[in-house]
N, C-alpha and C positions, 0 to 999 in steps of 0.2 A: 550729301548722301550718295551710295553706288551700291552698286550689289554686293562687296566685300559687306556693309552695312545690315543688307539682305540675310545674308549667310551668317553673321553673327544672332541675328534674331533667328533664323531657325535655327541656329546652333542651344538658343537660351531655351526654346521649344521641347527640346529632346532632351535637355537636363531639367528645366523647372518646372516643365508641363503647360508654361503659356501659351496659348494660341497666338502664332505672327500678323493673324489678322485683328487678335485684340491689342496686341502692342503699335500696329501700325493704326489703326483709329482710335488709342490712346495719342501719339503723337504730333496726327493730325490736328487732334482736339486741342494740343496742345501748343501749336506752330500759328493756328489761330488765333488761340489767346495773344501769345509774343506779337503777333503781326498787327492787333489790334490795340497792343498797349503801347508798339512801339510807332505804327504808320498811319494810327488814325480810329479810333475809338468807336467811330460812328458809321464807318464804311461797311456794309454788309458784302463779306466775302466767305470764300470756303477755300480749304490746301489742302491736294490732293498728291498723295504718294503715287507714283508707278509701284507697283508691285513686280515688275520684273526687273527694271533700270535703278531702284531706289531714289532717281530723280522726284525732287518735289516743287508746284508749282502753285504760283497763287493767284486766285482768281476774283474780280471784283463781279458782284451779282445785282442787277438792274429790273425794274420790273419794267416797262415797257406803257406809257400811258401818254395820254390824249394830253394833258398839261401838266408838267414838269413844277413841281415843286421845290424838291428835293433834290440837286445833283448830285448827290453820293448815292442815292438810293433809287431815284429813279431816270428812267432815259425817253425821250418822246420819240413815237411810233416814226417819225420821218430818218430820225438821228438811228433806228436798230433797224430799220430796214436797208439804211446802208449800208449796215456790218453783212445783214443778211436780209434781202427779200422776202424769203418765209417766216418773217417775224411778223406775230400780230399784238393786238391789246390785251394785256397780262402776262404775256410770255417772259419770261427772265434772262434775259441779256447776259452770257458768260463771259469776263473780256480780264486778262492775262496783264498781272499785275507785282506779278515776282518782282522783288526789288534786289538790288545789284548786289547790296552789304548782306541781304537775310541770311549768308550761309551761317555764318558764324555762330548766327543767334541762335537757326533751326540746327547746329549740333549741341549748343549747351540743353536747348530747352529737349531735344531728343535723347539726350543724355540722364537729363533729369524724371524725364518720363517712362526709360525704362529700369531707372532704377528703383524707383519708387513699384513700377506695376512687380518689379521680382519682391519688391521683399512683401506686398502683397500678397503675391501668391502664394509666398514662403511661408505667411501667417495663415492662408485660406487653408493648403495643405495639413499645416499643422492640427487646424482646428479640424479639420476633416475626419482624421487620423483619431483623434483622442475625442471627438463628441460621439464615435460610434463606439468609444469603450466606455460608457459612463456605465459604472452598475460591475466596472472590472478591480483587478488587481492592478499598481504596476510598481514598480521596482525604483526603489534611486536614492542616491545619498544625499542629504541633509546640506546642503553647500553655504549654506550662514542662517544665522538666528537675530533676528531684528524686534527687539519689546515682544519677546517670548512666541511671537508666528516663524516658523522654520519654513526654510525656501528648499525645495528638494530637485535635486538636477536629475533631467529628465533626457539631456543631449539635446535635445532644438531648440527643448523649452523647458519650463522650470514650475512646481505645483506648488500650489500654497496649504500648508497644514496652520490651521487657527488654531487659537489655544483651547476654544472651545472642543475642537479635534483632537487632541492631546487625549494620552489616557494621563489620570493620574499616577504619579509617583512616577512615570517611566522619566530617567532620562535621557534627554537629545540634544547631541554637539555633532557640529560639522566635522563630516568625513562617514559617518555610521550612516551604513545602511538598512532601509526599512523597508517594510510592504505599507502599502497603503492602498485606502478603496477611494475612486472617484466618484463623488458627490455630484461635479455638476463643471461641465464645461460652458464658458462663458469668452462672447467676440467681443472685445472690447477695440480701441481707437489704439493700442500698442500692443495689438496681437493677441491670440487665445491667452486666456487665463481658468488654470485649471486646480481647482477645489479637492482638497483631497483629506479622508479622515480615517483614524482613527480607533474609533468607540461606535463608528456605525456596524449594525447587527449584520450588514451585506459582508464585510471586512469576514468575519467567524465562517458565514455560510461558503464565502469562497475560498477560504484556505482549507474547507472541508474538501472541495472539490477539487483541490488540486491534490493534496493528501492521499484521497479515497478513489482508487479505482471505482469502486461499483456504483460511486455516485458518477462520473464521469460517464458509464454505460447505461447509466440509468436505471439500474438491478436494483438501487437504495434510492428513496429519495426525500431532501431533508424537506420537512413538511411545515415547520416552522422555526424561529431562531427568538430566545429571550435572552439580553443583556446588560449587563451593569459593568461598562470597561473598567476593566482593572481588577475586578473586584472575583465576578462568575458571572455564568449564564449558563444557561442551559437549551438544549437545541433538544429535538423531535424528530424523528427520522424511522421512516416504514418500509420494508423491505416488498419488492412485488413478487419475489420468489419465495416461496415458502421454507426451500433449502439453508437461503442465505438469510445469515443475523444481522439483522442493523445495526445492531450495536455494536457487535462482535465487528465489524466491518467499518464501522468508523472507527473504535477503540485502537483496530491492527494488531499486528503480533508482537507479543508482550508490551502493548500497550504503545507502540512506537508510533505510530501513527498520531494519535493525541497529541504525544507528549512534544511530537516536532510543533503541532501549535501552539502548546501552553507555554514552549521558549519562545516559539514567534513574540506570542502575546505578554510579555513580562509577566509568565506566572501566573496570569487571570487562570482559575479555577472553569471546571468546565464539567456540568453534567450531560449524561447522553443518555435520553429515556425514548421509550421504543413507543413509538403513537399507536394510535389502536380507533379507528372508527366510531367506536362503544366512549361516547362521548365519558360515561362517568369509569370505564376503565383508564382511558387519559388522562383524567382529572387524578385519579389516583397515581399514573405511574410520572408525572409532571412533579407529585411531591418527592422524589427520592432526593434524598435516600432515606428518607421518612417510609416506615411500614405503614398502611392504613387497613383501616378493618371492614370500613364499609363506607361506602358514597354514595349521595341522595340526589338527585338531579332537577332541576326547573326546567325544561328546556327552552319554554317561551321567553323568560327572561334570562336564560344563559349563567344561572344560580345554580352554586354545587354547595352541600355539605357535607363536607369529608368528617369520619370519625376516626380519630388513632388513638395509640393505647397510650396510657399515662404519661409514661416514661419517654414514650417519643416528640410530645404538645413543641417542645421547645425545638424539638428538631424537624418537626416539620413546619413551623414559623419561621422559625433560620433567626440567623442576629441581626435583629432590627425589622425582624420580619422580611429579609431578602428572598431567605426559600417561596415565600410563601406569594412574596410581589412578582418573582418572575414564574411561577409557577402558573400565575393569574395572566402575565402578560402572553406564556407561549400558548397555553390552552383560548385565549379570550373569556373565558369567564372568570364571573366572579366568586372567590369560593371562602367560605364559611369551612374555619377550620373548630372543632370541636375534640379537649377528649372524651374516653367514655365517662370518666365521674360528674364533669361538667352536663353532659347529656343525662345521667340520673338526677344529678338537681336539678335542672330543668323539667323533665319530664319523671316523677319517682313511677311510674309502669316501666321505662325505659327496661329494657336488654340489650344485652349485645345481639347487632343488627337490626333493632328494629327502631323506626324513623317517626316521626310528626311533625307537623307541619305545626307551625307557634299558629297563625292565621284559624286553623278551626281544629283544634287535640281533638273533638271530641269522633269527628265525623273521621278523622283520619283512623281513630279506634278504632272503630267501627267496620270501616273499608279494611284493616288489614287484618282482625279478628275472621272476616267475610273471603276474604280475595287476596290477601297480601300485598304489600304493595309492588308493582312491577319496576316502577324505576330504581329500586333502591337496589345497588349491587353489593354485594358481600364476598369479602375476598379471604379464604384462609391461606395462614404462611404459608404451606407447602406449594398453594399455585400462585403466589405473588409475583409477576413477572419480576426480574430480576435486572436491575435497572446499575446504573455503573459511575460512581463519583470520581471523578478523575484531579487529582491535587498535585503539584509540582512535584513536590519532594515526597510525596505519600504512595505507597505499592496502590496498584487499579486494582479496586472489589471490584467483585461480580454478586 
């Protein structure tokens, strides 16, 4: 080893970002090992680098004692005080043990140690980089497909999409590029391994944000995300200026905005309903595109029941009941959909707008004959906030 040696490792310094002082007691550690496997197993020594010369030298280590058991490991007080007179009992005996052949060895095993600490640091870097964007977007082509998990090139490194991640019906061949959301960065023994999906609701909320200026400045902000990939979802989103629409501001002009993510998304359907504080105004405006007439609220148990009119029961259940399952996932309550003729048989006092509780009709009577009841809100069409179903191939209502 020389200084040209020196100079190469700060040269790997300034590109890989190793520190020359963890490469140089890496190599150490490792000149040691060679020296022990090759000169003697049970000799307690240490190899120390110059750090200015790159010369390195090997040293046999002695502890200093009243009766010598041990020759490799120990040395008596008469025998180190001739090396040196200020030696006492316990002191450790340093004495220079460089062997004539070790060059050879200390370049292969120097060799081997610092290429092992770069690709280390290669993988440390990487996983650096990508465990502080877990919760992001990032970008890359599909580069093979192995028993239906697609491997996506990333440039240093490559993410894995499970089939669980997968939306349905999309498909994926090598070379197509995609967005995808990071799940979960993971160090493994062959370097970061990085998860990436799909059909997670993060995936919707950040392509919103890339999309939509006013969420990026924070003038909009999406309050919650309900999803079924492939299929719809629907998202909630509150504007903090009075000026600006949410909706109108996610939707975009003529509707371009959405529509760049429902290609992103193969087509997945996407409702945009404007949240509202008034816990049973959101419960209402979560069913669109379903009109409702009135919502009844629990809020200790987080129970809504929503009434709509005849003709609309099926559409705001959805097919299969989806409207109604993500309507319950973006709000978090649970909601009881009713329409009105259902609510007159059940209750024959029943009107439109007026509520009972199954639990006690009578006293509920009573209370709203008396007082009305206050949680129950009543919405006529002309002030139905006006909520926006956004479909591929279908013009965007308002």
């Amino acid at each position: 080893m020389n200084t040209e040696f020196l100079e190469a490792l700060y040269d790997l310094e300034k590109e890989k970002g190793i520190s020359v002082d963890v490469l140089l007691e890496a190599i150490e550690a490792a000149l040691l090992s060679a020296y022990k496997r090759n000169f003697g197993s049970a000799q307690n020594a240490k190899v120390v680098i110059d750090r200015e010369t790159g010369d390195f030298k090997v040293f046999s280590r002695k502890t200093v004692t009243d009766e010598v058991t041990d020759e490799r490991l120990e040395i008596s007080l008469q025998d180190a005080q001739a090396i040196d007179p200020n030696y006492s009992l316990g002191d450790i005996v340093e004495t220079e043990v460089t062997p004539r052949n070790f060059g050879r060895i200390a370049a292969q095993t120097a060799k081997q140690v610092v290429v092992q600490r770069i690709r280390e640091a290669e993988r440390n870097l990487i996983y650096e980089d990508y465990v502080n964007r877990e919760g992001d977007i990032i970008t890359g082509v599909i580069q093979r497909i192995e028993q239906r998990t697609a491997y996506i090139e990333l440039g240093k490194t490559e993410a894995v999409l499970a089939p669980s991640e997968q939306m349905p019906g999309e498909e994926l061949y090598p070379g197509k590029r995609i967005k995808t959301y990071i799940v979960e960065v993971r160090k493994t023994t062959k370097g970061p391994q990085i998860l990436v999906s799909r059909t997670h609701p993060g995936l919707l909320k950040r392509l919103f944000e890339l999309e939509v200026p006013e969420l990026q400045e924070g003038i909009v902000e999406l309050k919650s995300v309900a999803r079924e990939a492939g299929t719809r979802s629907k998202i909630a989103v509150y504007s903090k200026d009075e000026n600006v629409d949410p909706v109108g501001a996610c939707v975009g002009p003529k509707g371009m905005r959405v529509q760049n993510i429902v290609n992103e998304l193969n087509g997945e359907k996407i409702d945009i309903v404007k949240y509202d504080p008034d816990s049973s105004k959101f419960v209402a405006n979560s069913l669109s595109p379903s009109s409702v007439v009135a919502v009844e609220v629990w809020e200790d148990e987080k129970v809504a029941r929503v009434i709509v009119p005849d003709y609309q029961l099926s559409l705001a259940i959805g097919k299969e009941g989806q409207n109604a399952r993500l309507a319950a996932k973006l709000t978090g309550w649970k909601i009881d959909i009713k329409s009105e003729s259902q609510m007159k048989e059940l209750y024959p006092e029943y009107n439109e707008g007026d509520y009972y509780d199954d639990d006690n009709i009578e006293d509920y009577i009573d209370e709203y004959i008396d007082e009305g009841k206050q949680d129950a809100v009543e919405y006529e069409d002309e002030n139905m906030d006006e909520d926006i179903l956004v479909e591929p191939e279908d013009d965007i209502r308002e």
